[in-house]
ChimeraX commands (.cxc) that place a marker at each C-alpha (Angstrom):
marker #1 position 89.22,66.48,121.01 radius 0.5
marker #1 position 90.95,67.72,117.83 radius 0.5
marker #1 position 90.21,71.51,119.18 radius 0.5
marker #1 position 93.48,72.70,117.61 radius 0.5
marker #1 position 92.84,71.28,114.10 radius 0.5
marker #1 position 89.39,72.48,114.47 radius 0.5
marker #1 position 90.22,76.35,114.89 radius 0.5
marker #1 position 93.11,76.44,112.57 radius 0.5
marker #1 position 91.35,73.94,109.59 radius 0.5
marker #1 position 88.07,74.35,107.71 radius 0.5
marker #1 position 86.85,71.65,105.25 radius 0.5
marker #1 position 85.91,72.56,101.79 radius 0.5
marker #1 position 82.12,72.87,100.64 radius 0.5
marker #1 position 82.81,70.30,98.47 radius 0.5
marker #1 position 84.35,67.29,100.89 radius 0.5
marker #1 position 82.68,63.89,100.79 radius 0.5
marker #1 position 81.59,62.36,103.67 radius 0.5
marker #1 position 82.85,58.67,104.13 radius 0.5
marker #1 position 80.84,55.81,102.56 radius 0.5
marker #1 position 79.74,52.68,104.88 radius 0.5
marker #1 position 81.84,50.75,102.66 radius 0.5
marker #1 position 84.98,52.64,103.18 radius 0.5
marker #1 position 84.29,53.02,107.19 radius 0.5
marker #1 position 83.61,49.07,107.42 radius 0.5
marker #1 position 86.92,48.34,105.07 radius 0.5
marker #1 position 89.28,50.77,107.29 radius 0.5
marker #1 position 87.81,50.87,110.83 radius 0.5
marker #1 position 89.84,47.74,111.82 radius 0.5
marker #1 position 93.27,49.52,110.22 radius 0.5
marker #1 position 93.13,53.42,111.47 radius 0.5
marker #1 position 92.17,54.97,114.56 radius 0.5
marker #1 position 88.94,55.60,115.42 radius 0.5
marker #1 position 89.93,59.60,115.17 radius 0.5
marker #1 position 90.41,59.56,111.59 radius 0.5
marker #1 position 87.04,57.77,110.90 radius 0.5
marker #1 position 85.52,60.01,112.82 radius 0.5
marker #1 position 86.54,62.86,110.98 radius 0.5
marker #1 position 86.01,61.41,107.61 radius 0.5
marker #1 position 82.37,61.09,109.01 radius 0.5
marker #1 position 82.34,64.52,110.24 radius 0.5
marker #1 position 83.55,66.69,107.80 radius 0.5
marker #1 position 84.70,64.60,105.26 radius 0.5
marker #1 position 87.46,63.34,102.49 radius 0.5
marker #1 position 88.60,66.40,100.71 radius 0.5
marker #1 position 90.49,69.29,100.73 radius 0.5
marker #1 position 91.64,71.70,104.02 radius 0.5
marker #1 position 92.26,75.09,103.93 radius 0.5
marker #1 position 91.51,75.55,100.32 radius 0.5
marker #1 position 93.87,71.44,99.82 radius 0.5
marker #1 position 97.05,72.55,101.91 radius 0.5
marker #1 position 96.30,68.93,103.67 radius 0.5
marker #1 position 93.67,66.61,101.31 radius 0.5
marker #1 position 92.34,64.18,103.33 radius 0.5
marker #1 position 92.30,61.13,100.53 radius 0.5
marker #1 position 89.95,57.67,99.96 radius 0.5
marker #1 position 93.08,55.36,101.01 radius 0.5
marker #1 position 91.82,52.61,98.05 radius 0.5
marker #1 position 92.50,55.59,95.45 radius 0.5
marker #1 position 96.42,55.64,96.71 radius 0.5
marker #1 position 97.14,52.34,98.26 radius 0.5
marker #1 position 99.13,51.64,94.89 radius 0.5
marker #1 position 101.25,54.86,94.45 radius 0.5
marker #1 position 102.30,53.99,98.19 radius 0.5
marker #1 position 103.11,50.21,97.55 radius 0.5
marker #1 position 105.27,51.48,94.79 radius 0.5
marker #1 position 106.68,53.89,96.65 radius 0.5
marker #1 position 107.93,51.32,99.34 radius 0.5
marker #1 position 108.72,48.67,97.16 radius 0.5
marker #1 position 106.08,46.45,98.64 radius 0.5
marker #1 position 102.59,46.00,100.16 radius 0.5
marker #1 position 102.38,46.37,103.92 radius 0.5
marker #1 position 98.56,45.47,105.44 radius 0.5
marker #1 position 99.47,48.09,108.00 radius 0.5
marker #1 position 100.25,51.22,106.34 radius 0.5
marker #1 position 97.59,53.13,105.27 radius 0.5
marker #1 position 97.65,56.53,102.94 radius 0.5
marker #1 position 95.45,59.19,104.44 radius 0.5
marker #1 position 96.20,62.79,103.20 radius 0.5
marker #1 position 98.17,64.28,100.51 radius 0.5
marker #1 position 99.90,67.74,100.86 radius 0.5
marker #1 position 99.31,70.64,98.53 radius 0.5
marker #1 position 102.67,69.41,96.58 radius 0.5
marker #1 position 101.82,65.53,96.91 radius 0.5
marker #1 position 103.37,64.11,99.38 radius 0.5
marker #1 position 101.68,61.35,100.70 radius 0.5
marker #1 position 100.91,60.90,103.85 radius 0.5
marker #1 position 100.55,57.68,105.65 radius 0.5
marker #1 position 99.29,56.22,109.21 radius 0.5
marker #1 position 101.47,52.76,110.21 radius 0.5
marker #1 position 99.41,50.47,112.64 radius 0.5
marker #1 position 102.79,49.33,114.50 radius 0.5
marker #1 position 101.44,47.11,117.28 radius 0.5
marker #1 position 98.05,46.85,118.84 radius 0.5
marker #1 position 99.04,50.47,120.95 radius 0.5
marker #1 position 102.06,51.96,118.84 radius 0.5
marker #1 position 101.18,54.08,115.76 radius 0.5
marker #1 position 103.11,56.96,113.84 radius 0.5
marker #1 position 102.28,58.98,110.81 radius 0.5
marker #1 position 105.07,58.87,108.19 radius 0.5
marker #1 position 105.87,61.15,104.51 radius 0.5
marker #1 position 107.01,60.47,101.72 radius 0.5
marker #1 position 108.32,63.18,100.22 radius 0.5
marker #1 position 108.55,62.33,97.02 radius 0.5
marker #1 position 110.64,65.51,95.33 radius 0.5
marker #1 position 113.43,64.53,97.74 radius 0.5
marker #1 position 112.93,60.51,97.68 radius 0.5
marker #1 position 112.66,60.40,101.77 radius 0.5
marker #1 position 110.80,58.35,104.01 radius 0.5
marker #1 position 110.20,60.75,107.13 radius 0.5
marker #1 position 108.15,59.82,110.42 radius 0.5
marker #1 position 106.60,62.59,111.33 radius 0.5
marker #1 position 104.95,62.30,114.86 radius 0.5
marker #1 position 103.74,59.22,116.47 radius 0.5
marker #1 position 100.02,59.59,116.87 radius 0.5
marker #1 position 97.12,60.40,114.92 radius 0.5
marker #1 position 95.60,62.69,117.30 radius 0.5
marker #1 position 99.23,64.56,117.77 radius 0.5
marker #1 position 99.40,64.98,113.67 radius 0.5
marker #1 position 96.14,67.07,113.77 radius 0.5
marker #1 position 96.26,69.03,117.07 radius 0.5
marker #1 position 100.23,69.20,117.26 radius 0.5
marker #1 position 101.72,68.84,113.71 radius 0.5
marker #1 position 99.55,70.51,111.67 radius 0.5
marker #1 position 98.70,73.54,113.68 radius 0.5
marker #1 position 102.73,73.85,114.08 radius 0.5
marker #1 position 103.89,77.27,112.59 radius 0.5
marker #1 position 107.29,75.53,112.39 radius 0.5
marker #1 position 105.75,72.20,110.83 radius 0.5
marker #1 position 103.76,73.93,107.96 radius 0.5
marker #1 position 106.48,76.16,106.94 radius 0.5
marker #1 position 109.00,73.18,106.56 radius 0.5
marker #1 position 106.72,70.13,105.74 radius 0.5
marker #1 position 103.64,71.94,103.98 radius 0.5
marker #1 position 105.63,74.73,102.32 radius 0.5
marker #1 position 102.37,76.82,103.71 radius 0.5
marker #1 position 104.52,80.07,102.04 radius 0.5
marker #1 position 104.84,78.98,98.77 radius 0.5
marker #1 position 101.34,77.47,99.21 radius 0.5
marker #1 position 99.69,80.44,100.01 radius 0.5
marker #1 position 101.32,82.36,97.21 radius 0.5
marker #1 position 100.52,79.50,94.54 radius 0.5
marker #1 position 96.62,79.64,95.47 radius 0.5
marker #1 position 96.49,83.12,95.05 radius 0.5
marker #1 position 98.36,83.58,91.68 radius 0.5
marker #1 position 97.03,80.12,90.09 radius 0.5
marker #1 position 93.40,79.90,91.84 radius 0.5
marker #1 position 92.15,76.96,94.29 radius 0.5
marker #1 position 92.46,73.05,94.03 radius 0.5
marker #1 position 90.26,70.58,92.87 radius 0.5
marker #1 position 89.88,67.12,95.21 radius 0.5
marker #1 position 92.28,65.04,93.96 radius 0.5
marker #1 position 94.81,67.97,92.57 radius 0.5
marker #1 position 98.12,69.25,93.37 radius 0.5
marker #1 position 100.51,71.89,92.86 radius 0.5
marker #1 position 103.31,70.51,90.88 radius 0.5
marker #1 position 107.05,71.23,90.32 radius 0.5
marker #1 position 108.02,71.29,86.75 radius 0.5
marker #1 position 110.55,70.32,86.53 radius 0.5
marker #1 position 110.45,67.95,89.82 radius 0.5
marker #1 position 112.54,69.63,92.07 radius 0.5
marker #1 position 115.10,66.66,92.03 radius 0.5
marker #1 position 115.67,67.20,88.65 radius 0.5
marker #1 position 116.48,71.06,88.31 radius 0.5
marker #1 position 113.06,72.69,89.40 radius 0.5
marker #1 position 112.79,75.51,92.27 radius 0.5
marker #1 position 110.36,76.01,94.96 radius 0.5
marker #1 position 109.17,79.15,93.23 radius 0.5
marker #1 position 105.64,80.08,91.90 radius 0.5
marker #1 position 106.94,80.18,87.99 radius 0.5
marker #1 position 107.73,76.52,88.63 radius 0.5
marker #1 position 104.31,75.46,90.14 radius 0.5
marker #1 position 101.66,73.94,87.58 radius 0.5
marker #1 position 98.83,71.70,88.39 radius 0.5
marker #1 position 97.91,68.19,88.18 radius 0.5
marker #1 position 96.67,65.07,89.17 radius 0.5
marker #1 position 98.47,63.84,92.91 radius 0.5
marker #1 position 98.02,60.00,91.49 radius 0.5
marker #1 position 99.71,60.54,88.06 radius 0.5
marker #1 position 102.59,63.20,89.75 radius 0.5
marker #1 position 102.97,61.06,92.36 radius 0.5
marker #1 position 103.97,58.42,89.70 radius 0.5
marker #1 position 105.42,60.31,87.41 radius 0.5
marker #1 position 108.05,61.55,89.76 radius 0.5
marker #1 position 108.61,57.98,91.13 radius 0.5
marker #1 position 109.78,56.60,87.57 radius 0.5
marker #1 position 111.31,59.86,86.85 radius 0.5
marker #1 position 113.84,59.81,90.01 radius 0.5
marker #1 position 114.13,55.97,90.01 radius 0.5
marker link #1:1,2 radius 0.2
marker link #1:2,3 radius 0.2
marker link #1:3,4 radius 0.2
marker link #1:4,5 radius 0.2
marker link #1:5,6 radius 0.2
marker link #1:6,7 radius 0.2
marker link #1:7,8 radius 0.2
marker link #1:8,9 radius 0.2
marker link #1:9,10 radius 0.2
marker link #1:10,11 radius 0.2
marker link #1:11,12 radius 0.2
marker link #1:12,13 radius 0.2
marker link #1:13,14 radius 0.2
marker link #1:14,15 radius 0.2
marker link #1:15,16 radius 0.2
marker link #1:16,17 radius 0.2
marker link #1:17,18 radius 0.2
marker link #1:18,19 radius 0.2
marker link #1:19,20 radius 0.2
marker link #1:20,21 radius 0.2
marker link #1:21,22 radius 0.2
marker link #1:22,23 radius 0.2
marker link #1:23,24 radius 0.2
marker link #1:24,25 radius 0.2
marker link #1:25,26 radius 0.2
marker link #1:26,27 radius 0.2
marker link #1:27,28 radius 0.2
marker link #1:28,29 radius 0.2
marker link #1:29,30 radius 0.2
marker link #1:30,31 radius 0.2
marker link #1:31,32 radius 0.2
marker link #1:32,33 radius 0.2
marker link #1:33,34 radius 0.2
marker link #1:34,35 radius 0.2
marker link #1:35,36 radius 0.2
marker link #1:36,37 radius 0.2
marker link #1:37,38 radius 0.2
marker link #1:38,39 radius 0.2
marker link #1:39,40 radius 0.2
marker link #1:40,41 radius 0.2
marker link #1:41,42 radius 0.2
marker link #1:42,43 radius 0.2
marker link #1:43,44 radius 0.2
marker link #1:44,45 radius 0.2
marker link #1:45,46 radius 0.2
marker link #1:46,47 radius 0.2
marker link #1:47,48 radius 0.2
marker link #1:48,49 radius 0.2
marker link #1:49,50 radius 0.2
marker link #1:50,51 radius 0.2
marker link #1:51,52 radius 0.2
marker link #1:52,53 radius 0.2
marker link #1:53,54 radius 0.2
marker link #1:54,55 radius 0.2
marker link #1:55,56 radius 0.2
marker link #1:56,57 radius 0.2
marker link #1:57,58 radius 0.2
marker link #1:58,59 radius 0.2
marker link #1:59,60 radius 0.2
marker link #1:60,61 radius 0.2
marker link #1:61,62 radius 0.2
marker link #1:62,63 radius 0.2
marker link #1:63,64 radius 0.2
marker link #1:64,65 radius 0.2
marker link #1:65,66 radius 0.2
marker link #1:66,67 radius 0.2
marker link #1:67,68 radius 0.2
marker link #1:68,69 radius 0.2
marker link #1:69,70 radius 0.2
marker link #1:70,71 radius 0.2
marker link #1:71,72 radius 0.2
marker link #1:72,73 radius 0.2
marker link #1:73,74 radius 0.2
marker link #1:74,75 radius 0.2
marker link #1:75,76 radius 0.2
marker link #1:76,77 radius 0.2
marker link #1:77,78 radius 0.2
marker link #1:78,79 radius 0.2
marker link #1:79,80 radius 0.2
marker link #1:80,81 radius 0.2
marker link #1:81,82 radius 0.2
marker link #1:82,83 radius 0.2
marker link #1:83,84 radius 0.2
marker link #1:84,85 radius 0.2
marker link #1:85,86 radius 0.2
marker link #1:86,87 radius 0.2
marker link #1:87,88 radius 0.2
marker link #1:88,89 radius 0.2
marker link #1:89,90 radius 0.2
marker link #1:90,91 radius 0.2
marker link #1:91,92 radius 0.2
marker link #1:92,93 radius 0.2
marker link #1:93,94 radius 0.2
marker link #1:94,95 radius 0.2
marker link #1:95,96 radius 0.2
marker link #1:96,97 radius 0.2
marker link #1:97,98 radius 0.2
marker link #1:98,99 radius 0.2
marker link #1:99,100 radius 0.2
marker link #1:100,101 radius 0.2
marker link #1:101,102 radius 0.2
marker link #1:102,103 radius 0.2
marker link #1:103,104 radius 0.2
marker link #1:104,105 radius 0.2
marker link #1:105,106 radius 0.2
marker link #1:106,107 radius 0.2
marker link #1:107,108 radius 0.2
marker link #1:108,109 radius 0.2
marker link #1:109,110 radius 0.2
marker link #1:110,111 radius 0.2
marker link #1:111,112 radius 0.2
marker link #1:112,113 radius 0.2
marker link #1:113,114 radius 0.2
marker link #1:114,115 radius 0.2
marker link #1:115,116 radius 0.2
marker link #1:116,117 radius 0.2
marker link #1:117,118 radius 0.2
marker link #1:118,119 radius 0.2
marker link #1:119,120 radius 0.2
marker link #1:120,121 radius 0.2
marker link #1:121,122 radius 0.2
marker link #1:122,123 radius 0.2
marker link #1:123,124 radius 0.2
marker link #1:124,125 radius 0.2
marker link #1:125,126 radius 0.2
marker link #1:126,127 radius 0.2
marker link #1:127,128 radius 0.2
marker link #1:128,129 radius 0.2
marker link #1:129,130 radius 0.2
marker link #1:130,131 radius 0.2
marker link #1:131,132 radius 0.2
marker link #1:132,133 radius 0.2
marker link #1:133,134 radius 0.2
marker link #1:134,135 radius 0.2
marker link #1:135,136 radius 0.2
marker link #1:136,137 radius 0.2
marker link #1:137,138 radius 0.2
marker link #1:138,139 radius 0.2
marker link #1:139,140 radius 0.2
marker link #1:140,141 radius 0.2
marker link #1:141,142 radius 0.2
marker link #1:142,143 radius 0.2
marker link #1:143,144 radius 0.2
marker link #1:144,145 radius 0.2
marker link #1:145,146 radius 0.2
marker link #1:146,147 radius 0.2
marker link #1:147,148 radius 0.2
marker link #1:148,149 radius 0.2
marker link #1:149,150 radius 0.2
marker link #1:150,151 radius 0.2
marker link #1:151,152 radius 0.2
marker link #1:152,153 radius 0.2
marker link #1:153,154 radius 0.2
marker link #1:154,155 radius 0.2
marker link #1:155,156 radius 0.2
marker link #1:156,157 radius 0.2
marker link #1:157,158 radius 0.2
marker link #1:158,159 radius 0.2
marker link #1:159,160 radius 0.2
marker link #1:160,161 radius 0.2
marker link #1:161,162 radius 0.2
marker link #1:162,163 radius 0.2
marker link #1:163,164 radius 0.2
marker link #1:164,165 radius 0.2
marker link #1:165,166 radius 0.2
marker link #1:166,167 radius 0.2
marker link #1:167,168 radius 0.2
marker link #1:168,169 radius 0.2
marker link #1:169,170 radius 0.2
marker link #1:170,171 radius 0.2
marker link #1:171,172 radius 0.2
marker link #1:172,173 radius 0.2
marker link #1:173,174 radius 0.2
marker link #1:174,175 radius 0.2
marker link #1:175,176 radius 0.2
marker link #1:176,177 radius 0.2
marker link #1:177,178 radius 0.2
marker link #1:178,179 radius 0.2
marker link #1:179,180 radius 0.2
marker link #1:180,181 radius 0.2
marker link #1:181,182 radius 0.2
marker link #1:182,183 radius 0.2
marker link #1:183,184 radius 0.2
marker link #1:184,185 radius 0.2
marker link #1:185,186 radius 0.2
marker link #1:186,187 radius 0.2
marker link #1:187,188 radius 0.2
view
């Protein structure tokens, strides 16, 4: 299982396995897959933070403000290297999807409809990274402005929204929490 994700994706040295606490408080609201990982090879950056897989308590608020409400179901899980969050909606007992916010463009998109297909099919996509991880500008921002820390992002300043480009002389770096926020009040 997951042999796509596991010859394209390596974790950092410096991912965190899951605690019990975290397992027991999300096994009943993600698939197994996802706990198994976090288990495995841990919360943290992928591919030098081009996908961050993230402790869900640490963004549970940015994505409640995002969506203008709680929702039990919905549960962050990764950020991109540009911090868009990425989320995992528990739809019935057998119907799942993974959903992004991108938050430069203020869009809600669904982006395949299992767990397993976002790590074996999605993110091993050529297409998919190009579009959805900007894996060109990514790759070009890590080698001009040096890797991420766990819990960091490349940002736009400006926010793209707002007059910025998706250029490297408009990529700085920062916290995914606080951008995530920032741009929120600064596009609301």
């Amino acid at each position: 299982m997951l042999e796509n994700f596991k010859n394209h994706y390596h974790a950092e040295a410096n991912n965190i396995l899951a605690s019990e606490e975290l397992i027991n408080e999300y096994k009943e609201k993600v698939p197994k897959l996802l706990i198994d990982i976090w288990t495995t090879t841990g919360l943290g950056k992928y591919n030098k933070g081009i996908i961050e897989l993230i402790n869900p308590k640490d963004y549970e608020s940015n994505l409640w403000t995002w969506l203008g409400k709680v929702v039990e179901n919905y549960t962050p899980f990764a950020i991109t290297g540009f911090g868009e969050l990425l989320y995992y909606r528990k739809l019935t007992e057998t119907d799942e999807d993974i959903c992004m916010i991108d938050i430069q463009y203020r869009k809600i998109e669904t982006l395949v409809w299992s767990m397993e297909s976002f790590f074996d099919d999605f993110l091993t996509n050529d297409e998919d990274k190009k579009m959805w991880l900007r894996e060109d500008l990514f790759v070009e921002a890590i080698s001009e402005k040096s890797n991420l820390q766990n819990g960091e992002v490349f940002t736009f300043v400006p926010i793209l929204a707002i007059g910025g480009a998706e250029e490297i002389d408009y990529l700085q770096k920062g916290s995914a929490c606080v951008y995530q926020d920032l741009v929120f009040q600064m596009t609301n």
